[in-house]
C-alpha positions in Angstrom: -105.5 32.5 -72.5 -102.7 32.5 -69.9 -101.0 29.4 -68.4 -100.6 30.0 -64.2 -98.3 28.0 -62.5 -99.0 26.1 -59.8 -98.4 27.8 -55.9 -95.5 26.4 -55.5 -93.0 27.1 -53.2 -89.1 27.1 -53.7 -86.7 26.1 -51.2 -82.7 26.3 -51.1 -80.6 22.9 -51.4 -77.2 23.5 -49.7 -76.7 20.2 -48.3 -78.1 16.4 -48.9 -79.8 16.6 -45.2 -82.1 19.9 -46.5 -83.2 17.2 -49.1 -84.5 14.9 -46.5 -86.4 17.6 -45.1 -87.7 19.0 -48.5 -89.4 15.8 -49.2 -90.4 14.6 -45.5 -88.7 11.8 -45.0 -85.8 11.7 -41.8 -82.5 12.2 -42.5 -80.2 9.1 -43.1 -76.8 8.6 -41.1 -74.1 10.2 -43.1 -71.7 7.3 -44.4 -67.9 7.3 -43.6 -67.9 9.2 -40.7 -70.0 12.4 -42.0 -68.0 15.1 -39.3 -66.2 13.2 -36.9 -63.5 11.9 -36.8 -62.1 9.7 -40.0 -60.8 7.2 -38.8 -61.4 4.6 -35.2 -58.5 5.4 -33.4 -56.8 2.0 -32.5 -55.9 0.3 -29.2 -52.6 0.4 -28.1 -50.5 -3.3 -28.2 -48.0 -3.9 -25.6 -46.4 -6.9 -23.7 -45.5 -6.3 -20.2 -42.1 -5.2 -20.7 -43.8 -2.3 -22.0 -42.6 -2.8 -25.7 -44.6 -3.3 -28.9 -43.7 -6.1 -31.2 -44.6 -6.2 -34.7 -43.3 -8.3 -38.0 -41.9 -7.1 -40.7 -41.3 -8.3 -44.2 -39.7 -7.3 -47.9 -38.3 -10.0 -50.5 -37.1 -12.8 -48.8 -36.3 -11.2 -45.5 -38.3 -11.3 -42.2 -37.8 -9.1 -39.3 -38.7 -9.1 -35.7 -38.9 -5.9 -34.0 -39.5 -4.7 -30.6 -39.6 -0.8 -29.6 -40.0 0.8 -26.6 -39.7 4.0 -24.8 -35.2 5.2 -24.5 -32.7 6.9 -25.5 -32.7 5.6 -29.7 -30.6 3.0 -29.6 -30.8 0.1 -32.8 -29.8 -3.2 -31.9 -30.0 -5.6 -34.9 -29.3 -9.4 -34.4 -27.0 -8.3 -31.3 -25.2 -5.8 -33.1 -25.8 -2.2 -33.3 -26.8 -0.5 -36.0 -23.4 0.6 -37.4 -21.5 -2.5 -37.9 -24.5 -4.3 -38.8 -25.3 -2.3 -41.5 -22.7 -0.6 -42.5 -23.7 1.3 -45.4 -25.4 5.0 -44.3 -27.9 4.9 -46.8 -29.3 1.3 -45.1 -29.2 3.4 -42.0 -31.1 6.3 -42.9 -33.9 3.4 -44.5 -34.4 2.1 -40.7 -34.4 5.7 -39.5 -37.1 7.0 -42.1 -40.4 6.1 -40.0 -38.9 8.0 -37.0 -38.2 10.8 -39.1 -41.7 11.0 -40.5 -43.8 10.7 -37.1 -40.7 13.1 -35.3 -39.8 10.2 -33.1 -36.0 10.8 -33.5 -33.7 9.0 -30.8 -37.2 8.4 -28.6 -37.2 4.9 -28.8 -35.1 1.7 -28.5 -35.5 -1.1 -31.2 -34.3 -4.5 -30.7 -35.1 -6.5 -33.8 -33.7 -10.4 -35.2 -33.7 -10.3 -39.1 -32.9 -13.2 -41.3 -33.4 -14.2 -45.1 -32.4 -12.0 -47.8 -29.8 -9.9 -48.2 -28.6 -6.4 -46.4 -31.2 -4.5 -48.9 -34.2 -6.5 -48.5 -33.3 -6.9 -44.6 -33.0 -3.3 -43.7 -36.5 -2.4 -45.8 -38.0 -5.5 -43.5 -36.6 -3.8 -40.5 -38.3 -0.3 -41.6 -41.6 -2.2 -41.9 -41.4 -3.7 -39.2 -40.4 -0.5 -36.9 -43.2 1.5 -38.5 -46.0 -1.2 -37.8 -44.5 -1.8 -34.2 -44.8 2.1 -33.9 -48.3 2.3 -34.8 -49.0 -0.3 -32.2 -47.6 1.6 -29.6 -48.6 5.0 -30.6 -51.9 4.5 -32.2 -52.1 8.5 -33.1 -49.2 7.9 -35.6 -50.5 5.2 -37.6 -51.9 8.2 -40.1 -48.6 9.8 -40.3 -46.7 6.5 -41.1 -49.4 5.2 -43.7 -49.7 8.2 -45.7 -45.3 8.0 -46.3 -46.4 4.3 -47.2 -44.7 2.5 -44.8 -46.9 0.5 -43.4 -47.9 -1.2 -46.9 -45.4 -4.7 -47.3 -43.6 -4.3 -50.9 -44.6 -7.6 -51.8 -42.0 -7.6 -55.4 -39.9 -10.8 -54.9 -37.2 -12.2 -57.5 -38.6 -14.3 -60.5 -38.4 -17.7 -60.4 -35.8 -19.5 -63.2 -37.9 -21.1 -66.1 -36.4 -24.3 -67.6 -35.6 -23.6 -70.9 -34.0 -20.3 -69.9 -31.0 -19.2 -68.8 -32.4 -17.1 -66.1 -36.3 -15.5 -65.4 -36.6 -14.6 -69.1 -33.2 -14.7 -70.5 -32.9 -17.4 -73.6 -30.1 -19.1 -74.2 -27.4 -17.6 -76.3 -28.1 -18.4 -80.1 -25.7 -20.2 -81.9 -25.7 -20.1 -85.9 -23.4 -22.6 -86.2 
């Protein structure tokens, strides 16, 4: 005796919504977006001089920045750019979130830093510009987070242990 199969009828499964409809039930939403668009785009923040402010941060140095619209001038605590920082590669630090959203010499920044040292300051001052352009031009915030500048580097100095010489150092040993 032969074994018949059941009338049954097969049908293709190219996505998750043609399982919904295999089995009758409705289609849930898709989850993180599905096809549109990835991300909310964000409100733009501005004061009503027209500038964005934002806060930015690295070791022990904090930085306040304002941008807005001009001709790409840098004004640190008074003082431009140059004599403030004096080395190039500082410089080119500041100018990196320009670079990566093609911004170059499109905006002003006036920004007050303190704490720290020249290092730690001028990677506050590049957080700070890149979070202050992502205020102002919301579209950007993609191109700026995916080079990582948006994320604080939140690696500080070690704090001296007693019973150390420094962090982790011992003291030297003495035989006699």
């Amino acid at each position: 005796m032969m074994a018949t199969e059941p009338n049954t009828e097969t049908q293709a499964i190219s996505d998750l919504a043609d399982l919904g409809t295999i089995t009758g039930e409705a289609p849930a939403a898709p989850v993180n977006g599905g096809g549109g668009p990835a991300a909310p785009i964000r409100d733009q923040e501005i004061d009503a001089q027209g500038r964005a402010y934002a806060t930015g941060r690295r070791k022990d140095a904090v930085a306040r920045v304002w941008i807005k619209p001009g001709s790409g001038k840098i004004t640190v605590n008074g003082r431009d750019q140059e004599v403030y920082f004096a080395r190039p590669t500082l410089r080119l630090v500041i100018n990196q979130p320009f670079g990566v959203a093609g911004r170059e010499g499109q905006y002003d920044v006036v920004c007050t830093v303190s704490g720290g040292g020249l290092s730690g300051q001028a990677g506050a001052v590049k957080h700070g510009i890149s979070q202050a352009l992502s205020k102002y031009e919301p579209a950007l915030r993609s191109l700026v987070k995916a080079a990582g500048f948006l994320t604080r580097d939140s690696r500080v100095v070690e704090r001296k242990k007693y019973g150390r010489a420094k962090a982790r150092r011992s003291f030297q040993f003495s035989k006699r």
